[in-house]
Backbone as ProteinMPNN parsed JSONL, in Angstrom:
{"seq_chain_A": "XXXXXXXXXXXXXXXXXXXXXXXXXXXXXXXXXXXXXXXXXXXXXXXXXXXXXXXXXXXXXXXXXXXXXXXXXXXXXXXXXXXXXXXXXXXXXXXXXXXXXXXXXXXXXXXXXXXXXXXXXXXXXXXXXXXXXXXXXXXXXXXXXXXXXXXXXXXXX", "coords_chain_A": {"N_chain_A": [[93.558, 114.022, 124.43], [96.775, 115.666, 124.592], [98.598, 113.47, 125.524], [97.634, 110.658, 124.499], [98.023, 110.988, 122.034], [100.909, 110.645, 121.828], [103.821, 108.534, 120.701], [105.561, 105.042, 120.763], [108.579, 105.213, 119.917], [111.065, 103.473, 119.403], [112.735, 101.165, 121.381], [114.881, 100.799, 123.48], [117.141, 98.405, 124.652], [119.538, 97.15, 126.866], [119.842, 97.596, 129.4], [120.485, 95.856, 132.568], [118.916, 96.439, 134.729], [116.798, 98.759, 136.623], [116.328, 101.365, 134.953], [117.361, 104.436, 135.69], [117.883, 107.013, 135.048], [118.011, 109.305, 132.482], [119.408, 111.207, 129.345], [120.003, 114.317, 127.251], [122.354, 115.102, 125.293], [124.113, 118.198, 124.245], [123.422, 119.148, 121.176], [121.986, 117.215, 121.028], [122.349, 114.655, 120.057], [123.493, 112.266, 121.079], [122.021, 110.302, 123.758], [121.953, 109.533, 126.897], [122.096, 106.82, 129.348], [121.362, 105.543, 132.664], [121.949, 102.864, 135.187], [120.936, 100.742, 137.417], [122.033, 98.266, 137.001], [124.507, 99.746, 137.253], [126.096, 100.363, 135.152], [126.592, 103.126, 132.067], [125.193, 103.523, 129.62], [125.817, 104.947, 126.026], [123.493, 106.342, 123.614], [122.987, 106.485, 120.009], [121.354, 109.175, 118.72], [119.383, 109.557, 116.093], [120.066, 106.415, 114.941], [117.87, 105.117, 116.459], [115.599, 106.346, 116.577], [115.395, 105.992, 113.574], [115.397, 103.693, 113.598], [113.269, 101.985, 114.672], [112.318, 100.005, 116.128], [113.217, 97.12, 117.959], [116.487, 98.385, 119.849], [119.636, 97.039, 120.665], [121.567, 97.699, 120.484], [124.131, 99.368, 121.867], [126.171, 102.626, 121.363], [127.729, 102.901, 123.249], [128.456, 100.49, 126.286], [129.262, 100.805, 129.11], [130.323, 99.726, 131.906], [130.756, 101.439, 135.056], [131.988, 102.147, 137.898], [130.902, 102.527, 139.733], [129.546, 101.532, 143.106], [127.041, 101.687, 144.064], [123.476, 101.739, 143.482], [123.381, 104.077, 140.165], [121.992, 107.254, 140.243], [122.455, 109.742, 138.676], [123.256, 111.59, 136.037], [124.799, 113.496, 133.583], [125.363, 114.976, 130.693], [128.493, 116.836, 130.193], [128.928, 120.336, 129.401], [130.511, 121.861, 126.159], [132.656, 120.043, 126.243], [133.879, 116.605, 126.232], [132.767, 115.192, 128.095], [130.608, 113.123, 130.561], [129.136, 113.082, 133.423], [128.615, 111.341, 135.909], [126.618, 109.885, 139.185], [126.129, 108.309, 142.484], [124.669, 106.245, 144.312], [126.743, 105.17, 146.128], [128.101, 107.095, 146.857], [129.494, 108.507, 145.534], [131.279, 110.874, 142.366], [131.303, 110.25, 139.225], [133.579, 111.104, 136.608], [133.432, 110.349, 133.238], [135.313, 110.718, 130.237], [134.426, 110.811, 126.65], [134.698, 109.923, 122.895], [134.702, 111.757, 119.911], [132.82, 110.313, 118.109], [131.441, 109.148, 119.954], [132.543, 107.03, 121.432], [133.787, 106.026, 124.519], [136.288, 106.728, 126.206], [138.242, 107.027, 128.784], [137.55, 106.51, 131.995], [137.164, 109.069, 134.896], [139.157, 110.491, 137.635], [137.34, 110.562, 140.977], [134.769, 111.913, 143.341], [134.029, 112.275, 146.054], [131.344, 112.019, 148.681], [129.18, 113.413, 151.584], [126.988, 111.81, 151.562], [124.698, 109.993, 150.453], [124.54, 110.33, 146.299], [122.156, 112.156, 144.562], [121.314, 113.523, 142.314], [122.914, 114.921, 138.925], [123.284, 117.539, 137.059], [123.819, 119.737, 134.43], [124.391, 123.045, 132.308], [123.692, 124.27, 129.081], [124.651, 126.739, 129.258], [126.792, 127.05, 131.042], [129.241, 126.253, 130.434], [131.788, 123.497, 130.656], [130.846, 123.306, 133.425], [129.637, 121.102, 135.813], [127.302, 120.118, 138.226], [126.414, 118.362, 141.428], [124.148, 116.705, 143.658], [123.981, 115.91, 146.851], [122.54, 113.513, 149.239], [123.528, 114.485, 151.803], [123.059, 117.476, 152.025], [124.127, 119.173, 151.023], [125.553, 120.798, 147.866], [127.489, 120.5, 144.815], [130.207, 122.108, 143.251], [131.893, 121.33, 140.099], [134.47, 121.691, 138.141], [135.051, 120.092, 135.01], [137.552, 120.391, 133.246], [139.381, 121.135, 135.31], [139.042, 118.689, 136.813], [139.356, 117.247, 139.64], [138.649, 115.407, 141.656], [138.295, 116.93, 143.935], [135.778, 117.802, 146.307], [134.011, 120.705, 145.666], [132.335, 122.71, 147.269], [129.667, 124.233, 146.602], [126.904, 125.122, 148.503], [125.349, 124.52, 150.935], [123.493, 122.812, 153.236], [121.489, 122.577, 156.32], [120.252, 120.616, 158.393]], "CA_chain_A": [[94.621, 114.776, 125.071], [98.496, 115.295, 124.094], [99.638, 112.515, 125.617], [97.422, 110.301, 123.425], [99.137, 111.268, 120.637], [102.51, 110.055, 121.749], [103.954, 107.097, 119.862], [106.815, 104.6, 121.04], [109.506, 105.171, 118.691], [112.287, 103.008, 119.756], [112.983, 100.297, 122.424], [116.314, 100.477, 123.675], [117.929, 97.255, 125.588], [120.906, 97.326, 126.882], [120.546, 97.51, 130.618], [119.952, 94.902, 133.078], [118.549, 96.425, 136.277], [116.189, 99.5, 136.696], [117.082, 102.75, 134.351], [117.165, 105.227, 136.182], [118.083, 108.771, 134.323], [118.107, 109.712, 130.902], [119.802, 113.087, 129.552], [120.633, 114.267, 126.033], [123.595, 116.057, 125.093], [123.512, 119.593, 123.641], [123.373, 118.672, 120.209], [120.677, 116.19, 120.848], [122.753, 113.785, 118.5], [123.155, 111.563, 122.159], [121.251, 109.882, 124.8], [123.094, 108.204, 127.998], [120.964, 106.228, 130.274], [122.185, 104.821, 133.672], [121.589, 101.956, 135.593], [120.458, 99.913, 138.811], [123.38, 97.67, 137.137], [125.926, 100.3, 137.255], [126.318, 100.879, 133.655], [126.734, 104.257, 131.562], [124.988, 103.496, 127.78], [125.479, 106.362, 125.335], [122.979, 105.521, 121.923], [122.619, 107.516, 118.553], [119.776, 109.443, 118.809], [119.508, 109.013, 114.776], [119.963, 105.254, 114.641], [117.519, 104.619, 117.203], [114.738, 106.762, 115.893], [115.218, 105.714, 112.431], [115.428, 102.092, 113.544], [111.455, 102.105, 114.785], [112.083, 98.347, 116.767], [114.127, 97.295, 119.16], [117.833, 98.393, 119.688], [119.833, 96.424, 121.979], [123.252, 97.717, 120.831], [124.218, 100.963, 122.359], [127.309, 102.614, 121.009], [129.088, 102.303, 124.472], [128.182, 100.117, 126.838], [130.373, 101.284, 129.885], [131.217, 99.574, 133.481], [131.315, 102.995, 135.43], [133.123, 101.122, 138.635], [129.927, 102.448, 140.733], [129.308, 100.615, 143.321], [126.116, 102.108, 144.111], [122.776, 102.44, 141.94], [123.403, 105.417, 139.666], [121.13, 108.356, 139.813], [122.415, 111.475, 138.234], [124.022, 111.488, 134.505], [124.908, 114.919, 132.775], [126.575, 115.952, 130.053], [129.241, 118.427, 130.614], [129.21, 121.459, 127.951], [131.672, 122.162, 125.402], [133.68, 119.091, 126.471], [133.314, 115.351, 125.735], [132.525, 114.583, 129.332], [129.626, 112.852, 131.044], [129.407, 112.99, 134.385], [127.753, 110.133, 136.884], [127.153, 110.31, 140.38], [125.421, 107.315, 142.842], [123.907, 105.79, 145.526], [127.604, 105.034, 146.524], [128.141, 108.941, 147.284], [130.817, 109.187, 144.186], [130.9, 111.32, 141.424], [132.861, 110.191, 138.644], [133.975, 111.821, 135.144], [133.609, 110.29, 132.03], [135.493, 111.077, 128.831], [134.353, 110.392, 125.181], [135.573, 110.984, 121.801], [133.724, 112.918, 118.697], [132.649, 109.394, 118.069], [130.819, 108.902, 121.096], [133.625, 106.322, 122.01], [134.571, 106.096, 125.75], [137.801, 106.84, 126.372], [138.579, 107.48, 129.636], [137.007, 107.581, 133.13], [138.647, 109.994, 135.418], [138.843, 110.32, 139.312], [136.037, 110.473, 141.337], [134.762, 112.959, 144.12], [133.064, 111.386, 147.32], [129.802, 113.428, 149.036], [128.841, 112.615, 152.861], [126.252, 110.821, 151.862], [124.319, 109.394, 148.67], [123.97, 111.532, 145.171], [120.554, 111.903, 143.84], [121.275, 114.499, 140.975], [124.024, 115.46, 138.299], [123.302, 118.397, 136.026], [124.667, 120.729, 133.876], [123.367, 123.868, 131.636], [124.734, 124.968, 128.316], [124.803, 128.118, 129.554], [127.688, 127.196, 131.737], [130.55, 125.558, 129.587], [132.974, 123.173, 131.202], [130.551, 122.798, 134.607], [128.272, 120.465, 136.223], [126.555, 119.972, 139.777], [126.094, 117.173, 142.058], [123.011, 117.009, 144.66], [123.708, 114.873, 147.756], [121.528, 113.539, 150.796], [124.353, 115.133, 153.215], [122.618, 118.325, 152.078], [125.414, 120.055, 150.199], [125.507, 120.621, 146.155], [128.648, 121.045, 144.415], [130.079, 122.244, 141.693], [133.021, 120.638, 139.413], [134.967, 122.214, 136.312], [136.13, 119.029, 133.893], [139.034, 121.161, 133.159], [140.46, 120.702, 136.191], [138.494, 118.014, 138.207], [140.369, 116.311, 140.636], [138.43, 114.67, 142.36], [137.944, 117.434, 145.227], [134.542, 118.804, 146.052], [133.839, 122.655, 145.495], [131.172, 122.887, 148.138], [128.885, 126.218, 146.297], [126.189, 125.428, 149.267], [125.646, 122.886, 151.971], [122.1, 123.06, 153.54], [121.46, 121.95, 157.345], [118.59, 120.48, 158.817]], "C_chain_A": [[95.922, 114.58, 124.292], [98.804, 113.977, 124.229], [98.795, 110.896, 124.635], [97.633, 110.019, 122.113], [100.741, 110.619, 120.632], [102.384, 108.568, 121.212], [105.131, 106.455, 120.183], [107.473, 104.802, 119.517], [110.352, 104.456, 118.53], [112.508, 102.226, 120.896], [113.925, 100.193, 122.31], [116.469, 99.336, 124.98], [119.411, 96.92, 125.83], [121.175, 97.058, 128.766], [119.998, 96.444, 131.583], [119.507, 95.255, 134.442], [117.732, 98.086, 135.452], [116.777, 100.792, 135.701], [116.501, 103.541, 135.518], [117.375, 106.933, 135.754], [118.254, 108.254, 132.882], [118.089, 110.991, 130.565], [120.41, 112.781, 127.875], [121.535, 115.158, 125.875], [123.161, 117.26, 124.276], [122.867, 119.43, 122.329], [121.937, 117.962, 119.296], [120.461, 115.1, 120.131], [123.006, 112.393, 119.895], [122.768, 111.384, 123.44], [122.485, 108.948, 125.782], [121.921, 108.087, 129.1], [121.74, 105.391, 131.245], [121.406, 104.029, 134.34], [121.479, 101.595, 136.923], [122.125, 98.891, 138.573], [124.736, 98.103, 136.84], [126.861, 100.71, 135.881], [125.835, 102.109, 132.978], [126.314, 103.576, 129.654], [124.791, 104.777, 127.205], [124.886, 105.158, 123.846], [123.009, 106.907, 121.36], [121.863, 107.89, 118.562], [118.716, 108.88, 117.353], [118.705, 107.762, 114.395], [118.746, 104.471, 115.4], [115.604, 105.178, 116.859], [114.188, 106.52, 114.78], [114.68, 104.226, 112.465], [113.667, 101.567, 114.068], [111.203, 100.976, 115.218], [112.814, 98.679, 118.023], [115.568, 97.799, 119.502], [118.533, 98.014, 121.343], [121.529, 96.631, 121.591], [123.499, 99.201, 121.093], [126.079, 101.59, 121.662], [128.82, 102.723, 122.231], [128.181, 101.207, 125.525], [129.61, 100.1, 128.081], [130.257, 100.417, 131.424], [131.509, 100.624, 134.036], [132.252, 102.627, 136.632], [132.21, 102.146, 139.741], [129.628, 101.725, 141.515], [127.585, 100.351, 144.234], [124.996, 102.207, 142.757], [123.047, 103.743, 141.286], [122.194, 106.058, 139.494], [120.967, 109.616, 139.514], [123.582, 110.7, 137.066], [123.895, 112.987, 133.615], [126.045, 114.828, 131.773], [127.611, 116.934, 129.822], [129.128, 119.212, 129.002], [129.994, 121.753, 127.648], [132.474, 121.406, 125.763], [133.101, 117.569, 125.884], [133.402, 114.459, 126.965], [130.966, 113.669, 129.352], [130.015, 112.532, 132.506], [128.224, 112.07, 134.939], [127.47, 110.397, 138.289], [125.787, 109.067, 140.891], [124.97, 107.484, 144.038], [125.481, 105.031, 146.643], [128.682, 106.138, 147.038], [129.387, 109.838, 146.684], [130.178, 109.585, 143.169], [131.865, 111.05, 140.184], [133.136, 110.605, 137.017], [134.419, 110.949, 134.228], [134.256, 110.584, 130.626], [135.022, 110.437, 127.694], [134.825, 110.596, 123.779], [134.502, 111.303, 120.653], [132.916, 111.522, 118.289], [131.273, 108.557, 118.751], [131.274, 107.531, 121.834], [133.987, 106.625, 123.591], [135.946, 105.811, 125.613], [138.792, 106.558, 127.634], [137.225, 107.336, 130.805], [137.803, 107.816, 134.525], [138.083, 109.396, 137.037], [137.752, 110.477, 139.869], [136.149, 111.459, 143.091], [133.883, 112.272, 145.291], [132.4, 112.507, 147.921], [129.798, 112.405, 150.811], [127.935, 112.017, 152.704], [125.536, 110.726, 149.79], [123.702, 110.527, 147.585], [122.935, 111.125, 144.483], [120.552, 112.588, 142.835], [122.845, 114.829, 140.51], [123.058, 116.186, 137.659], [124.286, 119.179, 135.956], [123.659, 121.429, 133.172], [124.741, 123.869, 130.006], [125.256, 126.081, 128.8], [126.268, 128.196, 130.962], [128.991, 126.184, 131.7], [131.736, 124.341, 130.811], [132.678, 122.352, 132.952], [129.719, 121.943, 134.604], [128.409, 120.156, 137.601], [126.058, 119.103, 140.374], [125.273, 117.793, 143.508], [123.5, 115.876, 145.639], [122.391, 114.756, 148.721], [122.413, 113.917, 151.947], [123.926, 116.468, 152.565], [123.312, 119.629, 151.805], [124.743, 119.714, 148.232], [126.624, 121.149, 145.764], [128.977, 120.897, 143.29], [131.579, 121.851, 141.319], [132.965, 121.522, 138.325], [135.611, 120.832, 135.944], [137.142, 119.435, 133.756], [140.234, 120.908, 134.056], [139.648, 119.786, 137.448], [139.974, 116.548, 138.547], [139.951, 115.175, 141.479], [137.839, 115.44, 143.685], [136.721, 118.424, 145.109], [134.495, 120.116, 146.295], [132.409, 122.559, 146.245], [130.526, 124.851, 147.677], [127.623, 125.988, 147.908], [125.624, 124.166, 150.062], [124.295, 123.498, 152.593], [121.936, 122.245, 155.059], [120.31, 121.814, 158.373], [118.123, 121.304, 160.257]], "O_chain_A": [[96.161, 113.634, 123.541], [99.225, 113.309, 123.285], [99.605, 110.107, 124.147], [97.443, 109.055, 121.371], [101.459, 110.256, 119.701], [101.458, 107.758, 121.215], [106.085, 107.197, 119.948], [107.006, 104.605, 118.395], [110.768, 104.512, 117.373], [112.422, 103.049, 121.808], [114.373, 99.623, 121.316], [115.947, 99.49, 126.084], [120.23, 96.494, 125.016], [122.164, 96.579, 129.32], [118.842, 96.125, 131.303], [119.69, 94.424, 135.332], [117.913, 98.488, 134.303], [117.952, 101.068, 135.944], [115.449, 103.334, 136.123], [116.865, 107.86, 136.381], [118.535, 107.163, 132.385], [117.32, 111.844, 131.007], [120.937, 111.789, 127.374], [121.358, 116.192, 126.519], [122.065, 117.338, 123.721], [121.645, 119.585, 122.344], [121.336, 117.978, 118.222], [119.437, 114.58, 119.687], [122.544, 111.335, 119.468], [123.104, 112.21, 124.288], [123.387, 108.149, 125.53], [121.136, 108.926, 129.542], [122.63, 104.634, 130.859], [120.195, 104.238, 134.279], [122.089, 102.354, 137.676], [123.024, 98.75, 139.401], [125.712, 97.476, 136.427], [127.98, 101.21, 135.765], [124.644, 102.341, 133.185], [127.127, 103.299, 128.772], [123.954, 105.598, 127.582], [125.285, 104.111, 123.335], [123.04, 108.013, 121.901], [120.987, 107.044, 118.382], [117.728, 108.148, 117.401], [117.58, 107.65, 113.909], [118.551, 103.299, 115.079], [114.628, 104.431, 116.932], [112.98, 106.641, 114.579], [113.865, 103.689, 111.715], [113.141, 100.61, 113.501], [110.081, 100.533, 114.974], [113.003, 99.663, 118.738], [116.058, 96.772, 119.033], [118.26, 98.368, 122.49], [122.475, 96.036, 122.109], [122.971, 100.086, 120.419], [127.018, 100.797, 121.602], [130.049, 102.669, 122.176], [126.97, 101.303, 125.327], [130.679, 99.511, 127.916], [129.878, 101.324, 132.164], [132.602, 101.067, 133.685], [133.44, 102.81, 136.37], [132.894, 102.578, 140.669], [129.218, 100.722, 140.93], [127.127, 99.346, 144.779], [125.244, 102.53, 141.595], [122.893, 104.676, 142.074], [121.347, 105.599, 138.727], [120.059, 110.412, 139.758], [124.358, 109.75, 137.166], [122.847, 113.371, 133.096], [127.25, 114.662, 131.962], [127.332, 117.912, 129.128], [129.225, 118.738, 127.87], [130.765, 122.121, 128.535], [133.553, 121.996, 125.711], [132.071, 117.449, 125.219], [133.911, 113.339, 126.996], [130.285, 113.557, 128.332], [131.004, 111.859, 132.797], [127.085, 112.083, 134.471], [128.189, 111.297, 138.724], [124.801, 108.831, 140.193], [124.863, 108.515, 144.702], [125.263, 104.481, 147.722], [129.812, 105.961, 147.493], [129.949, 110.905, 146.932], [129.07, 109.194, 142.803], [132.999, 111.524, 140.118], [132.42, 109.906, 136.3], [135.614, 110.655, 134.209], [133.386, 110.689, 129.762], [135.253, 109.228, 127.743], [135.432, 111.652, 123.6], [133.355, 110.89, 120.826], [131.809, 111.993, 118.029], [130.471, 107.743, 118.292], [130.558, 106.984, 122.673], [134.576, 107.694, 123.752], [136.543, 104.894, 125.049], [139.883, 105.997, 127.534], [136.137, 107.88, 130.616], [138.669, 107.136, 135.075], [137.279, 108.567, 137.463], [136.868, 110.566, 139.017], [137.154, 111.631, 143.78], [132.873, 111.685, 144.903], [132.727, 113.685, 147.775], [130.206, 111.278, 151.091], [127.652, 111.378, 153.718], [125.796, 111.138, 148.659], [122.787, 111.324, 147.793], [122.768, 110.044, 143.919], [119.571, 112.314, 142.145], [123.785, 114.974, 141.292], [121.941, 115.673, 137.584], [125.219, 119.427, 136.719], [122.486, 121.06, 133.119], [125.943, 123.624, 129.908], [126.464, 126.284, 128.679], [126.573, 129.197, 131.61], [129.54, 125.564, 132.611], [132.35, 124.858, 131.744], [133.359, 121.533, 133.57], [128.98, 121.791, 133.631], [129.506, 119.949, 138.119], [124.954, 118.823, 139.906], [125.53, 118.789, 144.184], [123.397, 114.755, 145.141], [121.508, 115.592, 148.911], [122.007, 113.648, 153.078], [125.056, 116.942, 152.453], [123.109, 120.764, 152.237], [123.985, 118.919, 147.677], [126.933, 122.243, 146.236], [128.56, 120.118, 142.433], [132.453, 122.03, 142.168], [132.0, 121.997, 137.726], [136.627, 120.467, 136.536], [137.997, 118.705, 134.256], [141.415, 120.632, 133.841], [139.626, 120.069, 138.646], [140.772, 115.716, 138.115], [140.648, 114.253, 141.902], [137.068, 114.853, 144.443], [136.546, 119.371, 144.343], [135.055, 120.561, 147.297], [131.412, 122.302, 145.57], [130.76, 125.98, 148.108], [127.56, 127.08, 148.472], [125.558, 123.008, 149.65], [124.075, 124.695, 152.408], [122.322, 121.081, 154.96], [119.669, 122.679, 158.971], [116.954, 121.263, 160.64]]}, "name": "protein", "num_of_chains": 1, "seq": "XXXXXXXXXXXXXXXXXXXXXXXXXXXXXXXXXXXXXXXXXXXXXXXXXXXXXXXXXXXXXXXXXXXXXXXXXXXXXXXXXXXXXXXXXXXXXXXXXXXXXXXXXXXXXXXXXXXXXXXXXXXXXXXXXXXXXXXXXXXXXXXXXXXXXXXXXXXXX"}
């Protein structure tokens, strides 16, 4: 079968509690993987591929100030965002630089209850979408996030 064929390429170490997501940026030049211990690692896709062992240095190793497990991590498009969102029912905005340097992380958006998903598309520049368990999904522009949720559709049992 296919999956037979697959081959580890790379052991990344870096986090100390459960991973929980993994998302690559448009590009496909980086990976950010989030944590059980509340940490945001962006690696080289490159260095990590090429390197064919272990890699235990990530080029950020971030403190997101989660205080919940994280389980949603997106890339925002056409920006140098990444967005987070937890088991602490915040969503909070990331900046990076061309680098893949953290720079910045911004305000944060609170949900009635705990976030299980971040995405984003290319196909929609500037946004990305948070899934709660209060049965809403909302949508953020980086451009101008504030912090306040844009409720596109709230769902009720």
């Amino acid at each position: 079968t296919w999956a037979e064929t697959l081959a580890e390429s790379a052991v990344l170490e870096a986090h100390e509690g459960c991973v929980n997501r993994l998302t690559l940026n448009v590009e496909k030049r980086l990976l950010a993987s989030v944590s059980d211990d509340l940490h945001l690692c962006l690696w080289d896709v490159d260095s990590a591929v090429s390197n064919r062992g272990t890699l235990r240095d990530p080029i950020v190793r971030h403190y997101t100030e989660h205080v919940g497990n994280i389980f949603g991590v997106a890339f925002v498009p056409e920006s140098e965002s990444i967005a987070t969102g937890a088991m602490d029912n915040a969503v909070h905005l990331h900046q990076y630089d061309a680098a893949g340097q953290l720079v910045t992380s911004a305000s944060k958006a609170i949900h009635g209850g705990r976030v299980k998903e971040v995405v984003s598309s290319k196909l929609l520049p500037h946004l990305f979408f948070s899934a709660s368990e209060d049965g809403s999904v909302s949508r953020f522009d980086e451009r101008t996030f504030d912090g306040q949720l844009d409720r596109v559709v709230s769902f009720s049992p």
